[in-house]
C-alpha positions in Angstrom: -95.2 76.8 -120.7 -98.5 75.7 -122.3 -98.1 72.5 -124.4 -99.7 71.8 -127.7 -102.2 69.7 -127.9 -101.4 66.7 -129.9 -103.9 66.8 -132.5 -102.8 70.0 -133.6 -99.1 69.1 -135.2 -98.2 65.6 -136.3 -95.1 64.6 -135.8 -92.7 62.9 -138.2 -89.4 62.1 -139.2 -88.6 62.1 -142.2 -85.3 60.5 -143.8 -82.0 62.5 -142.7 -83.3 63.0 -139.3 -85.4 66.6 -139.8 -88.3 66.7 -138.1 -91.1 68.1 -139.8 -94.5 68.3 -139.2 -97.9 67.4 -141.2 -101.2 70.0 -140.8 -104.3 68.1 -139.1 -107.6 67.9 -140.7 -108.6 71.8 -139.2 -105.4 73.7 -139.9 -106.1 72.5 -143.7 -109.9 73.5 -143.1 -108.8 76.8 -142.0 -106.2 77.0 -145.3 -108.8 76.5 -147.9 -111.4 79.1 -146.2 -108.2 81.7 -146.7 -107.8 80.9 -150.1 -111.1 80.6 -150.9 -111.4 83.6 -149.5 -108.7 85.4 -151.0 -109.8 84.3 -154.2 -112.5 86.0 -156.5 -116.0 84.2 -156.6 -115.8 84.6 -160.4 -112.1 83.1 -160.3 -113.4 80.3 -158.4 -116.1 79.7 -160.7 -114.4 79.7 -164.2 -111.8 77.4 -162.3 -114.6 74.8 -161.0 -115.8 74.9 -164.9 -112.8 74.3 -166.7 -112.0 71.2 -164.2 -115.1 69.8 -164.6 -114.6 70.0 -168.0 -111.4 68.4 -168.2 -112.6 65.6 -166.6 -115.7 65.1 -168.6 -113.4 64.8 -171.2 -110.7 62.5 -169.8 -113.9 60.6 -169.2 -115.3 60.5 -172.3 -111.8 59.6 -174.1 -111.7 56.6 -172.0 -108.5 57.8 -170.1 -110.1 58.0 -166.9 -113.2 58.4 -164.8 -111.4 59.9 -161.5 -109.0 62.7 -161.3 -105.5 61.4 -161.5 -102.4 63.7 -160.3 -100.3 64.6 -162.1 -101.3 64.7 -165.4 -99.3 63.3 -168.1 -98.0 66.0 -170.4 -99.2 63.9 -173.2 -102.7 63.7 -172.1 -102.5 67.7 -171.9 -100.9 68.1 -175.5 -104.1 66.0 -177.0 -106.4 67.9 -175.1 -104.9 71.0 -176.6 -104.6 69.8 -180.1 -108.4 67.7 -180.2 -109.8 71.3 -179.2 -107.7 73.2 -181.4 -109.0 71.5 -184.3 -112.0 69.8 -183.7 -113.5 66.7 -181.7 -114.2 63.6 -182.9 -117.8 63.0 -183.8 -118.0 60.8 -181.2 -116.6 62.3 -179.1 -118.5 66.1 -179.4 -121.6 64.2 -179.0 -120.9 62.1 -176.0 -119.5 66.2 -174.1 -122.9 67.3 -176.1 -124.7 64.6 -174.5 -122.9 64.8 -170.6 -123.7 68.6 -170.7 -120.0 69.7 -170.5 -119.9 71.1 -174.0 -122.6 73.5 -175.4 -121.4 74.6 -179.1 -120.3 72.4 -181.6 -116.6 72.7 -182.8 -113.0 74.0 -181.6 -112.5 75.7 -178.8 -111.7 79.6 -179.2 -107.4 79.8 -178.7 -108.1 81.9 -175.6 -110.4 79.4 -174.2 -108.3 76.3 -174.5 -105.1 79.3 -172.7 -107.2 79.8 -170.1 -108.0 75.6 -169.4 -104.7 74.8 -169.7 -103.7 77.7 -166.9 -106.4 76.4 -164.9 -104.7 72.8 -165.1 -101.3 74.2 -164.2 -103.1 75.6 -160.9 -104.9 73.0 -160.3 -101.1 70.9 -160.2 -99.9 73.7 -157.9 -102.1 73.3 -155.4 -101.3 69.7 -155.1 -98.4 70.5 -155.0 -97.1 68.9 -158.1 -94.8 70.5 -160.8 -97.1 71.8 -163.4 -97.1 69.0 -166.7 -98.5 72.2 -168.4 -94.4 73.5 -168.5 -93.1 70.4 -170.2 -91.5 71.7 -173.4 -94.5 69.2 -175.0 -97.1 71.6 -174.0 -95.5 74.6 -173.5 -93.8 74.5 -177.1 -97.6 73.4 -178.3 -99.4 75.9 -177.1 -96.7 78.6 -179.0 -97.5 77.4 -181.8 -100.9 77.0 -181.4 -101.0 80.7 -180.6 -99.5 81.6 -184.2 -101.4 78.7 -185.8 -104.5 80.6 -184.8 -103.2 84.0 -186.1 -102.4 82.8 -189.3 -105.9 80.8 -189.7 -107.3 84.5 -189.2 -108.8 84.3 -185.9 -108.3 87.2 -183.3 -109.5 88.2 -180.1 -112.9 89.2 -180.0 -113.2 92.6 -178.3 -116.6 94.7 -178.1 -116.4 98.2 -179.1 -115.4 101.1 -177.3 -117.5 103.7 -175.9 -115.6 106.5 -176.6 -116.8 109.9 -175.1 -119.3 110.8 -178.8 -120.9 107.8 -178.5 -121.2 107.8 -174.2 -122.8 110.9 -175.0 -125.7 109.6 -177.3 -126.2 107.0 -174.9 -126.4 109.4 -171.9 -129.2 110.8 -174.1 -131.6 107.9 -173.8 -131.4 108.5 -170.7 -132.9 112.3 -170.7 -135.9 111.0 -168.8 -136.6 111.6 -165.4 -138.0 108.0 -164.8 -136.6 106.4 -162.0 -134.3 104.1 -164.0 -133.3 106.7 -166.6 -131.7 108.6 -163.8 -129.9 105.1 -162.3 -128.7 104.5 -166.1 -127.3 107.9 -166.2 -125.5 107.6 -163.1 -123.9 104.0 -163.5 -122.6 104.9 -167.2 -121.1 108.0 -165.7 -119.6 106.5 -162.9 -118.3 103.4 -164.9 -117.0 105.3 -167.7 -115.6 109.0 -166.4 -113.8 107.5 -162.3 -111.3 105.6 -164.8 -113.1 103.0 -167.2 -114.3 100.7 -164.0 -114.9 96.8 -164.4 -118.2 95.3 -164.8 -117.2 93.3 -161.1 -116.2 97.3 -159.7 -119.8 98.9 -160.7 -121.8 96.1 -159.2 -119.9 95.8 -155.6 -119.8 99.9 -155.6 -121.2 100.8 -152.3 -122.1 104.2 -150.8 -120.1 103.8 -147.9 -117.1 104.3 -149.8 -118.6 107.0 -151.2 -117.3 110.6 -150.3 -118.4 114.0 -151.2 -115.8 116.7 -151.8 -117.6 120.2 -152.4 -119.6 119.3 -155.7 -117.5 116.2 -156.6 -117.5 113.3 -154.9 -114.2 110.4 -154.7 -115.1 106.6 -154.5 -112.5 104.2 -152.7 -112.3 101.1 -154.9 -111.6 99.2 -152.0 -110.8 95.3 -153.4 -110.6 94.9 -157.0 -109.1 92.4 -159.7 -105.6 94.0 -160.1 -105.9 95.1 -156.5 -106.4 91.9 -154.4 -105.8 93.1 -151.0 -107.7 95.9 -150.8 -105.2 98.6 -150.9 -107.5 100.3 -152.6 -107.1 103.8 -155.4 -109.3 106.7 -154.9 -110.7 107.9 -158.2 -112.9 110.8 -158.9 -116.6 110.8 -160.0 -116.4 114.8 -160.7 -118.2 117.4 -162.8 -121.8 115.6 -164.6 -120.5 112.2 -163.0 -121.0 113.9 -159.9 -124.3 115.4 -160.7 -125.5 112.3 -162.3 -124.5 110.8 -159.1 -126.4 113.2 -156.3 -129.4 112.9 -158.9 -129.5 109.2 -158.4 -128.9 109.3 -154.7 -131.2 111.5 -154.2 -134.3 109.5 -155.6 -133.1 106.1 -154.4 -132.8 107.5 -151.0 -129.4 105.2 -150.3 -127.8 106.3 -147.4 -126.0 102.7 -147.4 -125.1 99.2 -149.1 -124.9 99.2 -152.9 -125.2 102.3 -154.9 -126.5 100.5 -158.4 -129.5 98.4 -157.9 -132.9 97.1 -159.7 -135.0 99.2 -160.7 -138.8 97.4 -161.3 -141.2 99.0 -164.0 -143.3 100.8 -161.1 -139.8 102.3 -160.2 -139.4 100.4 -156.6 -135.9 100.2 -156.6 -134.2 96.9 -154.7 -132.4 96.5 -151.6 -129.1 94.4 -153.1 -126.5 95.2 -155.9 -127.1 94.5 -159.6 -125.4 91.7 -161.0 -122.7 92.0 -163.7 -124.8 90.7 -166.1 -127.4 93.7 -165.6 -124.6 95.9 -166.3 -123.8 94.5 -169.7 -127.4 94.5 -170.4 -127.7 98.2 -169.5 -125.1 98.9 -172.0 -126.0 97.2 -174.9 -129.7 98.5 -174.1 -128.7 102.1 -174.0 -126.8 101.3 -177.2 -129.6 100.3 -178.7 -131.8 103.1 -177.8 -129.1 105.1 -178.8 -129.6 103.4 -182.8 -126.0 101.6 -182.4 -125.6 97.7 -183.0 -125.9 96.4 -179.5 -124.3 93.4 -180.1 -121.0 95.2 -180.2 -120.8 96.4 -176.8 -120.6 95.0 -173.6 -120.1 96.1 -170.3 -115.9 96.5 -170.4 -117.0 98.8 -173.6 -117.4 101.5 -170.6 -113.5 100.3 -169.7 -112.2 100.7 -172.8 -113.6 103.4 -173.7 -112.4 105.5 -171.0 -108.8 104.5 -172.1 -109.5 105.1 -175.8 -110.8 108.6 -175.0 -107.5 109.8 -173.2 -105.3 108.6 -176.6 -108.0 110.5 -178.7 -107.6 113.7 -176.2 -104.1 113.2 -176.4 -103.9 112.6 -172.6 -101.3 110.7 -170.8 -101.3 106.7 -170.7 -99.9 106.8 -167.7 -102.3 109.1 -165.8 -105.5 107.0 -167.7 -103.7 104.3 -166.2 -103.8 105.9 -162.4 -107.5 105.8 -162.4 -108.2 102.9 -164.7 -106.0 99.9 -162.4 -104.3 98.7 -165.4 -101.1 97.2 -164.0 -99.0 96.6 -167.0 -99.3 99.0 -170.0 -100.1 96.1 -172.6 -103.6 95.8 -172.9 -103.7 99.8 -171.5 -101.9 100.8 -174.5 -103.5 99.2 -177.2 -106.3 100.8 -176.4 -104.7 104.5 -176.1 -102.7 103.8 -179.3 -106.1 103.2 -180.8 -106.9 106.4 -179.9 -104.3 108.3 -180.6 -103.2 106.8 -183.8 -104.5 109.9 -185.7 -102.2 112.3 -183.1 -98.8 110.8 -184.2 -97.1 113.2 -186.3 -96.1 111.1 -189.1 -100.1 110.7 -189.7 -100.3 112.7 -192.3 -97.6 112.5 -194.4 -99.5 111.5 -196.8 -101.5 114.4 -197.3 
């Protein structure tokens, strides 16, 4: 029998007589590639952000200059309720002044959510209990939650293209310029296979691709509600699919990303738009299309699709099938958006 080799397990026993084991320096290399690796790059990023942020600020309040573990709750609380309603002058100049804080003022309710969950993670994964669940915080943030209702904020959402107004964008793109025809085919895929993500349209690729007589089906493959890959097949059928051929068969892609640049002299690139580009090709078409571009964005094509289906009267459930939504919260207030006008009791009135 082959033994291990010693520096792969060390030893130790702890109190009680167990003997346990601690991971050498490669096993824990090997760790953080997996969870780097199962984690989104855009995940990773907002998560690097908000705890260089954090710090800044611990910094700047004179708390302290290195991380410290855990936490104290109370340090958490004051960092919820200084952003809630507003830095110290001092203060907003020296984040100002460190590059750590771009606009003047409180943080948005969602943004200071979002910090706060990145702090509880960050706790996890030194495997500490999370300060963030000490009835301090946890109680805090509740109320800061309603605090911010009641001051009149709410959650700032781009509008949805429904179907009438996908259609007078598809119009600007009429044209048979090179990236008239790309246009055509990314808003039609993004909007009719199910509402897609901005993150979904950019890592589309033709090999999961597949033509079915006219229509085609696209494997989605890894996605932000599907982490492992499992992947759902969803359709890219009738003037999706003809969009589709159309583009295909100008950009000549018999591989790698489907949506890509498109330069003025129509040379088309060899790697996948970024999900910036995609937001910027929907609030460009908007514009062409004489809407306000400043109120869409690229999960407009997302929401859209989901609007559309209450509007039509479809089922949630099936606009769910194709769209990924997991739970029906956020899926349904969009679809009772739509449908509002279908509930029978909508015209009592008259």
């Amino acid at each position: 029998m082959m033994k291990r080799r010693a520096t792969e397990i060390e030893v130790t026993k702890p109190a009680g007589g167990a003997v346990g084991f601690v991971l050498d320096q490669k096993t824990k290399a090997k760790l953080r590639r997996v969870v780097d690796d199962g984690t989104p790059p855009n995940t990773q990023q907002a998560y690097g952000s908000d705890m260089r942020y954090f710090w800044t600020w611990c910094s700047v309040i004179g708390w302290t200059d290195e991380p410290i573990v855990p936490v104290p709750a109370e340090i958490i609380a004051k960092f919820v309720v200084d952003h809630l309603e507003g830095l110290e002058d001092d203060i907003e100049e020296e984040m100002r002044d460190r590059g750590a804080k771009a606009k003047r003022g409180p943080h948005s309710i969602s943004t200071i959510d979002r910090r706060v969950s990145t702090l509880s993670t960050f706790h996890k994964t030194k495997r500490f209990a999370s300060p963030c669940n000490d009835p301090l915080v946890s109680q805090l943030m509740s109320k800061a939650r309603k605090a911010a209702a009641r001051r009149g904020v709410k959650p700032k959402k781009k509008k949805a293209v429904v179907k009438d107004i996908l259609e007078k964008m598809l119009e600007t793109c009429s044209d048979d310029r090179t990236i008239d025809i790309r246009d055509r085919a990314l808003l039609f895929f993004g909007w009719a296979s199910g509402g897609r993500r901005r993150s979904e349209i950019v890592s589309a690729t033709f090999e999961n691709l597949e033509e079915r007589g006219k229509d085609f089906v696209y494997q989605l493959g890894v996605t932000k509600t599907d982490q492992e890959g499992e992947g759902n097949v969803v359709p890219v059928g009738g003037r999706a699919a003809e969009a589709m051929r159309a583009w295909l068969d100008v950009s000549k892609i018999e591989g790698g990303p489907l949506f890509r640049s498109v330069d003025r002299h129509s040379n088309i690139g060899k790697v996948a738009l970024s999900d910036k580009a995609v937001a910027l090709i929907v609030k460009e078409r908007a514009k062409k299309a004489g809407l306000n571009a400043s109120l869409f964005a690229g999960h407009s094509l997302r929401s859209g699709f989901v609007t559309e289906s209450g509007i039509q009267g479809k089922s949630l459930l099936e606009a769910m099938k194709l769209s990924g939504h997991k739970t029906m919260q956020v899926a349904a207030g969009y679809h009772q958006a739509g449908s509002a006008l279908l509930n029978e009791t909508a015209d009592l009135a008259g």
